[in-house]
Backbone and ligand atoms as CSV (ligand in chain L), in Angstrom:
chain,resi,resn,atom,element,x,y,z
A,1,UNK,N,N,12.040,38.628,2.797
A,1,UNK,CA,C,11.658,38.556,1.392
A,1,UNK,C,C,11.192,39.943,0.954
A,2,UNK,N,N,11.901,40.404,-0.112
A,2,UNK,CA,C,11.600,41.766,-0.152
A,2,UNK,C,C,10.329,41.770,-1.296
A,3,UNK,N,N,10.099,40.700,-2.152
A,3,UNK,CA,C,8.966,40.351,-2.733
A,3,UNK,C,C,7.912,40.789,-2.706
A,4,UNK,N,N,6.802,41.672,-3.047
A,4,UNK,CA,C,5.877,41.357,-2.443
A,4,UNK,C,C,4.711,40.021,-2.369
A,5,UNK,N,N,4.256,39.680,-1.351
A,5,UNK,CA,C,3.812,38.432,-1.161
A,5,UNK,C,C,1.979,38.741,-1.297
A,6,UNK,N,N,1.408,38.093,-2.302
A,6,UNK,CA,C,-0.047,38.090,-1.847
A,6,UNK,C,C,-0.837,38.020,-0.883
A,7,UNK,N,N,-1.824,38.569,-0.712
A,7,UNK,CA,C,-2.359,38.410,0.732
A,7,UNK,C,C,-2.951,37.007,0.446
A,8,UNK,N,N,-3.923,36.801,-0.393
A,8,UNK,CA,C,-4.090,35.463,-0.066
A,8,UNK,C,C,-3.134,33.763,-0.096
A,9,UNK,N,N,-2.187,34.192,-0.812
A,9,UNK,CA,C,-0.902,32.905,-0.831
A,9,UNK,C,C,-0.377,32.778,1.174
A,10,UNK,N,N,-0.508,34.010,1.610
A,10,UNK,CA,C,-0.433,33.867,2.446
A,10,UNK,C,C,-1.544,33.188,4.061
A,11,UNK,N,N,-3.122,33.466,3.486
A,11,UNK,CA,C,-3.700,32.943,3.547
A,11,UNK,C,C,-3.577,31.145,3.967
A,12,UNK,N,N,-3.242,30.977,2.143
A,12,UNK,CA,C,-3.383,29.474,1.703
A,12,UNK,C,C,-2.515,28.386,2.857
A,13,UNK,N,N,-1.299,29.212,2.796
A,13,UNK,CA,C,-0.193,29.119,3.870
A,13,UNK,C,C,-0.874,28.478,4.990
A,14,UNK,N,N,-0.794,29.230,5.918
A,14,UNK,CA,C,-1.524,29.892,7.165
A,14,UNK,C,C,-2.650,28.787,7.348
A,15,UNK,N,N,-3.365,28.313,6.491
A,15,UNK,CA,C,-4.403,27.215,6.301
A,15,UNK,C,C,-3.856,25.959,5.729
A,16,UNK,N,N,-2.963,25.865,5.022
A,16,UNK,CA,C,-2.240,24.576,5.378
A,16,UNK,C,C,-1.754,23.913,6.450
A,17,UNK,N,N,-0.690,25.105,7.031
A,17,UNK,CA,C,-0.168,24.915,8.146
A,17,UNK,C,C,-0.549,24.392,9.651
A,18,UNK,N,N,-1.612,24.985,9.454
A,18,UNK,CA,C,-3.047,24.704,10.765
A,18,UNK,C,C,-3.125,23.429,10.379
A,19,UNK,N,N,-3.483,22.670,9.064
A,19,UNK,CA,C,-4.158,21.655,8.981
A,19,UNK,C,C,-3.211,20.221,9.343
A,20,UNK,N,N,-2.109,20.781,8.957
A,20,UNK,CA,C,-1.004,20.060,8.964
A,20,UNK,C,C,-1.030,19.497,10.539
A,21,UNK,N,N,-0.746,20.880,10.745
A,21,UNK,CA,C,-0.324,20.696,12.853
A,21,UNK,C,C,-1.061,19.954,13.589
A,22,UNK,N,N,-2.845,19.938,12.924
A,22,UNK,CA,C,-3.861,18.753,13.483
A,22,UNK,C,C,-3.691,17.760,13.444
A,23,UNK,N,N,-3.311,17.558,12.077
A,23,UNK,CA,C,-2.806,16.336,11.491
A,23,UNK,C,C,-2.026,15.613,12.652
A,24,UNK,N,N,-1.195,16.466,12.171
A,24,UNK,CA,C,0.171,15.608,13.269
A,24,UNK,C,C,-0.058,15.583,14.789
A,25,UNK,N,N,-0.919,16.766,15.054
A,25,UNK,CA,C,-1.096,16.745,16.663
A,25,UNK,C,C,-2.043,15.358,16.902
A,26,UNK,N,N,-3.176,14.817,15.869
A,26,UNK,CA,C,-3.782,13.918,15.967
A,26,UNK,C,C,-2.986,12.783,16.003
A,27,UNK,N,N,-2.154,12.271,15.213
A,27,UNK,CA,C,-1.076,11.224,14.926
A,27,UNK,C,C,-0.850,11.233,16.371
A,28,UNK,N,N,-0.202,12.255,16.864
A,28,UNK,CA,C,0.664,12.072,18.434
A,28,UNK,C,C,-0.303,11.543,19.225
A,29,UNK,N,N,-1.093,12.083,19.585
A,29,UNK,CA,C,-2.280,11.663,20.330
A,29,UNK,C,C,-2.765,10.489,20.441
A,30,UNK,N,N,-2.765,9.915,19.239
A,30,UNK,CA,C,-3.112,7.956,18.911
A,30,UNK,C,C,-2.154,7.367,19.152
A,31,UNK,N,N,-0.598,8.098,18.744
A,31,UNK,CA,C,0.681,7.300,19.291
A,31,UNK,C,C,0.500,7.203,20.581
A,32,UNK,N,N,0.422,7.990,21.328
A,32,UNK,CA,C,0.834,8.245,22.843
A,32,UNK,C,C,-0.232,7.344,23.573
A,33,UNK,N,N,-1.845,7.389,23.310
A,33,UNK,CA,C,-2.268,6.639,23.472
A,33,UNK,C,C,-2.801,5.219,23.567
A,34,UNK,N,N,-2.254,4.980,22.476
A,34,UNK,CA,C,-1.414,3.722,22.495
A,34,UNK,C,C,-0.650,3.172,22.985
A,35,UNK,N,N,0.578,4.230,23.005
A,35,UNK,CA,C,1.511,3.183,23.641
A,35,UNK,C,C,1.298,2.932,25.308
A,36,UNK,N,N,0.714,4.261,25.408
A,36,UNK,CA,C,0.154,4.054,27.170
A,36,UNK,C,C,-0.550,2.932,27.289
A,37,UNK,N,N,-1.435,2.598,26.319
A,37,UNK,CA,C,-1.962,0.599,26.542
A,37,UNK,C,C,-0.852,-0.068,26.585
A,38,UNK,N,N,-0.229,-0.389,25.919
A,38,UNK,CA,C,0.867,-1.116,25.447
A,38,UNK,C,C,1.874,-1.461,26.709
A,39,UNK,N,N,2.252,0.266,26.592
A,39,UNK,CA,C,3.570,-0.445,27.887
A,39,UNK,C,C,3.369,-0.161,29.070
A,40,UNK,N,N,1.748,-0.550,29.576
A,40,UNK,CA,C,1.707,-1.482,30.528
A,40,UNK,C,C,1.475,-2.696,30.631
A,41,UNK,N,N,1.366,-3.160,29.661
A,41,UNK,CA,C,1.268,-4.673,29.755
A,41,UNK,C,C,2.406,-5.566,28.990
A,42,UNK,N,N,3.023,-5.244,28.178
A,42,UNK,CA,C,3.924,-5.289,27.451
A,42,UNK,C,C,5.674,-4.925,27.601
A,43,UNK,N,N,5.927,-5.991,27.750
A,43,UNK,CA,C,7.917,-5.320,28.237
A,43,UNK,C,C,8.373,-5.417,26.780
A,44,UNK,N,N,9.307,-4.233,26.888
A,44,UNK,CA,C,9.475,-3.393,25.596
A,44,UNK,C,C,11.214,-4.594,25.841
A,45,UNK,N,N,11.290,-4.614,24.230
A,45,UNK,CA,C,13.105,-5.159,24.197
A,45,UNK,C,C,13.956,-3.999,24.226
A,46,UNK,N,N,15.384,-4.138,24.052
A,46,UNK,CA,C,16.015,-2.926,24.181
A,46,UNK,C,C,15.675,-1.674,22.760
A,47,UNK,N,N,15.670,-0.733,23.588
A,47,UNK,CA,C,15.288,0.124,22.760
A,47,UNK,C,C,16.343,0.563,21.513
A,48,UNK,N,N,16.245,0.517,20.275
A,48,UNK,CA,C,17.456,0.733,19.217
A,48,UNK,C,C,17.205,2.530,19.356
A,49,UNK,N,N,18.525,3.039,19.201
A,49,UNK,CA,C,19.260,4.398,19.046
A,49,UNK,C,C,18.656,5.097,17.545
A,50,UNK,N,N,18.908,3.323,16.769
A,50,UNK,CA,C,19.427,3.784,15.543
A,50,UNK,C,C,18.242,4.197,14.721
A,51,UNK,N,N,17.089,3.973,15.211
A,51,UNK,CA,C,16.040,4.609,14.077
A,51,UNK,C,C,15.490,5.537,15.286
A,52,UNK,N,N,15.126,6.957,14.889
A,52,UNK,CA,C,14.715,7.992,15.828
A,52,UNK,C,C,13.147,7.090,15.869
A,53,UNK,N,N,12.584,6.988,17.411
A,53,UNK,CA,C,11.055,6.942,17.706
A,53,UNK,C,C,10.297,7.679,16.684
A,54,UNK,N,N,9.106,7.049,16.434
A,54,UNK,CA,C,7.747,8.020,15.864
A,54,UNK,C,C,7.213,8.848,16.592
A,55,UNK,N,N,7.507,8.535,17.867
A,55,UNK,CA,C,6.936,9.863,18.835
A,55,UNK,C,C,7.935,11.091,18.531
A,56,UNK,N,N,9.043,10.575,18.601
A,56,UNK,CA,C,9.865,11.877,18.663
A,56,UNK,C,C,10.341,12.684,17.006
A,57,UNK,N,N,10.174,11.561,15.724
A,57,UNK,CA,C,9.525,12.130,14.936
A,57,UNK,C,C,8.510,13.175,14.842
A,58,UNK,N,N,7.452,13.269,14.883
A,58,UNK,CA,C,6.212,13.391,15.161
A,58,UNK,C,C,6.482,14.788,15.434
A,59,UNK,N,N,6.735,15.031,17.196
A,59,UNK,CA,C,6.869,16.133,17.830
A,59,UNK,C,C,8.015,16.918,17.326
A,60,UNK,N,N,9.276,16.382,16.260
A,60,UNK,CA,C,9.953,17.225,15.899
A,60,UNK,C,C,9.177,18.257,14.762
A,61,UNK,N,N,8.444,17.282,13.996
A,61,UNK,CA,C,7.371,17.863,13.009
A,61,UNK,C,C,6.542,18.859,13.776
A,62,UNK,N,N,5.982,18.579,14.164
A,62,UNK,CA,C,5.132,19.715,14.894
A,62,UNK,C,C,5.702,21.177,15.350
A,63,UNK,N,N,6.973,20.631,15.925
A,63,UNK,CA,C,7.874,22.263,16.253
A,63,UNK,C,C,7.942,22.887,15.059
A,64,UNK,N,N,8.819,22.148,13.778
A,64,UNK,CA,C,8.694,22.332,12.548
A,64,UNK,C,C,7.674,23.458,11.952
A,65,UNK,N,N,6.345,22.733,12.386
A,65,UNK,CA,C,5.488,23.519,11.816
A,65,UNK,C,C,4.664,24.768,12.761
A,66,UNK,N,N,4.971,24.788,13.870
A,66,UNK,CA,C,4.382,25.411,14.695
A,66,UNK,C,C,5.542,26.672,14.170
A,67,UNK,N,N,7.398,26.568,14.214
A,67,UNK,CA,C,8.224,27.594,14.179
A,67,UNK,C,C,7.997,28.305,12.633
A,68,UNK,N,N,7.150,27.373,11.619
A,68,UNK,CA,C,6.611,27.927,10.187
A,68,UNK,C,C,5.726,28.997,10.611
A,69,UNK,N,N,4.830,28.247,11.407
A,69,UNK,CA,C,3.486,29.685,11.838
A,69,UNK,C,C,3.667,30.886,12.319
A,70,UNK,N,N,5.171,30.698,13.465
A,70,UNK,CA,C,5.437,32.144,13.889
A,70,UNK,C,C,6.211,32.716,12.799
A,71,UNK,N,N,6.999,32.012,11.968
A,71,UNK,CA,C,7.483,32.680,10.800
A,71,UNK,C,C,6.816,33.341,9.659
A,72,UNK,N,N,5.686,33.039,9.786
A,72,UNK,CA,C,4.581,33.855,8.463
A,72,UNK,C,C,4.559,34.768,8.984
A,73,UNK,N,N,4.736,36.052,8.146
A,73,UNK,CA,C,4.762,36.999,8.196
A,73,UNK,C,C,5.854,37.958,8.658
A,74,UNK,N,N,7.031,37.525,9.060
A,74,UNK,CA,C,7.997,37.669,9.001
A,74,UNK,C,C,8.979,38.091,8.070
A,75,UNK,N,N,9.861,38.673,7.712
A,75,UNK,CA,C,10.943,39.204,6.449
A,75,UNK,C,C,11.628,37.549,6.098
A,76,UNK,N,N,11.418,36.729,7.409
A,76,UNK,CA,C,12.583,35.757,7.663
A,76,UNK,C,C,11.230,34.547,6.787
A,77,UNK,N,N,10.184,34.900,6.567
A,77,UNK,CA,C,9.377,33.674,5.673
A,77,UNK,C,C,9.284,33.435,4.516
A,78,UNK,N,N,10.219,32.266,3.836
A,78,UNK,CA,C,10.245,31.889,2.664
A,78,UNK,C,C,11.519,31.815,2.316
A,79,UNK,N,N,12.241,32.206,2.809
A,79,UNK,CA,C,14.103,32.107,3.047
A,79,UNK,C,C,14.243,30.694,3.427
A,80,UNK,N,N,15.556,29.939,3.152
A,80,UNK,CA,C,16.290,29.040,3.279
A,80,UNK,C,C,16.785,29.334,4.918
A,81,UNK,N,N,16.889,28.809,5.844
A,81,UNK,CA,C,17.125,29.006,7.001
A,81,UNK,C,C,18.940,28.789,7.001
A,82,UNK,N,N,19.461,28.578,6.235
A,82,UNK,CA,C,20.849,28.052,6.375
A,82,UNK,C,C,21.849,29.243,5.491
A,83,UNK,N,N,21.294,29.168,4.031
A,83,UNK,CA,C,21.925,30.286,2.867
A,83,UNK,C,C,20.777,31.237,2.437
A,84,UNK,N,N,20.018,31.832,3.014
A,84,UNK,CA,C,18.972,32.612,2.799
A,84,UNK,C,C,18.776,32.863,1.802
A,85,UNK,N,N,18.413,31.775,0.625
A,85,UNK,CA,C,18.128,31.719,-0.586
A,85,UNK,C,C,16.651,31.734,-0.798
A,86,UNK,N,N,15.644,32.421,-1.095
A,86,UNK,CA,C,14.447,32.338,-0.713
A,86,UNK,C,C,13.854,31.251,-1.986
A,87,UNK,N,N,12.908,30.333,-1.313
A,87,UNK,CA,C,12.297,29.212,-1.881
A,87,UNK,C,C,11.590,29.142,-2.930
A,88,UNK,N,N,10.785,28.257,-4.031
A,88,UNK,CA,C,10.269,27.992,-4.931
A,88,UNK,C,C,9.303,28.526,-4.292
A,89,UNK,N,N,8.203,29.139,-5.645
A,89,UNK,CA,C,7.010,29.683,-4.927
A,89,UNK,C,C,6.265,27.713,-4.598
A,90,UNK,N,N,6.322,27.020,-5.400
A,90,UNK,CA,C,5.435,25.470,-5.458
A,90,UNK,C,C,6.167,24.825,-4.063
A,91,UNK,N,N,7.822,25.131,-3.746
A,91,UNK,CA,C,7.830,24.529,-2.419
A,91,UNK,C,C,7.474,24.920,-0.906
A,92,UNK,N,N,6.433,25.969,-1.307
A,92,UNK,CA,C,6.019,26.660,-0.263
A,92,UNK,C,C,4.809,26.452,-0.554
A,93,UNK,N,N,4.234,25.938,-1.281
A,93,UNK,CA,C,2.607,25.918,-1.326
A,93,UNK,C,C,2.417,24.672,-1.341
A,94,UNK,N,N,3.572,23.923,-1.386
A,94,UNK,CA,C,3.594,22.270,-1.094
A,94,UNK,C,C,4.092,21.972,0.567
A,95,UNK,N,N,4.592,22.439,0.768
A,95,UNK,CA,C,5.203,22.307,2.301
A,95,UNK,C,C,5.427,23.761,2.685
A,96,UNK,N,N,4.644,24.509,3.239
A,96,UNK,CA,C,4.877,25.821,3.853
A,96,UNK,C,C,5.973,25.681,4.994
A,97,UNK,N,N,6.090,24.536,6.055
A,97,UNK,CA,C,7.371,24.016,6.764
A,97,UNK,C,C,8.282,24.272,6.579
A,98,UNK,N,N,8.448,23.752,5.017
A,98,UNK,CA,C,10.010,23.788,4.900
A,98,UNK,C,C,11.251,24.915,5.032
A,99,UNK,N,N,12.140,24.224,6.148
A,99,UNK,CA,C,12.936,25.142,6.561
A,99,UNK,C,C,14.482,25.555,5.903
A,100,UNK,N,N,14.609,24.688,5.088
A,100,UNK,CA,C,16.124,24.440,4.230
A,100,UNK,C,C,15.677,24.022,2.672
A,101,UNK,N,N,16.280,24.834,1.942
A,101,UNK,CA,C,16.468,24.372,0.292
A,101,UNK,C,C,17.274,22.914,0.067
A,102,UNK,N,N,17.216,22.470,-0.897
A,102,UNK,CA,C,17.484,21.233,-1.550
A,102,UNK,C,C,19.155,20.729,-1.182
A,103,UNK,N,N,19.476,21.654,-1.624
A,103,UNK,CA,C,21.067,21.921,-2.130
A,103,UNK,C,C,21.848,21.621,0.034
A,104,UNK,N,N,20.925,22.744,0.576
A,104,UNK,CA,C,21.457,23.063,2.404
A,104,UNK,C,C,21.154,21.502,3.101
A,105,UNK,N,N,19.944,21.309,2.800
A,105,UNK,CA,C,19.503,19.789,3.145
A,105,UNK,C,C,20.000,18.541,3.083
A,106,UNK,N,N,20.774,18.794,1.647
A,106,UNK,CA,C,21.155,17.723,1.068
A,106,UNK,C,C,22.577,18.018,0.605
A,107,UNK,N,N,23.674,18.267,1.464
A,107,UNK,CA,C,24.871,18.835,1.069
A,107,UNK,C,C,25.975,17.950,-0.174
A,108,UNK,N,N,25.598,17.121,0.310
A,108,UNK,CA,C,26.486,15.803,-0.452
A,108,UNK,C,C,26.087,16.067,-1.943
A,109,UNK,N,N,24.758,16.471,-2.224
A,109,UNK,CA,C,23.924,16.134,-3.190
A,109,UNK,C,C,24.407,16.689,-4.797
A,110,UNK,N,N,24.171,18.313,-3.613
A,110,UNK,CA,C,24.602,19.125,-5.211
A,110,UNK,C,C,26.280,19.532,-5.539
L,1,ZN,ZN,ZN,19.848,26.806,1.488
């Protein structure tokens, strides 16, 4: 981003992002612990393909946001990861994560 970027937007970032990752690192933590009650006492039916786990949800989010954190500060932060179209300033202060624009995400769409 050849932009220049505020120091504190970047900040705001940077402090979302953290909060986020707790977030979700907390979520995992209650999942996992859980299910460790669970399936031992409990026989699981066959497992469906077709909806991805919440665990593995979860931990995809987290990479998500962990590969946002090493990306702050980077030339490569705030770019579209697909057509390096660089992002809304509001979809970055709403989801600092986000790794793909609307249009890359959603090909069918536009
Ligand atoms: Zn794109």
């Amino acid at each position: 981003m050849t932009a220049a970027v505020p120091p504190d937007a970047v900040q705001r970032w940077r402090k979302t992002l953290s909060r986020k990752g707790m977030d979700i690192n907390q979520k995992l933590t209650d999942l996992l612990s859980r299910q460790n009650a669970t399936l031992a006492t409990i026989k699981l039916p066959n497992e469906t393909e077709a909806h991805e786990p919440p665990e593995r949800r979860l931990r995809r989010f987290l990479d998500q946001i962990i590969r946002a954190q090493r990306r702050l500060g980077t030339p490569d932060w705030g770019l579209c990861s697909t057509c390096r179209r660089p992002f809304e300033r509001g979809a970055l202060d709403d989801t600092p994560w986000i790794e793909e624009c609307a249009a890359c995400a959603n090909p069918e769409v536009s």
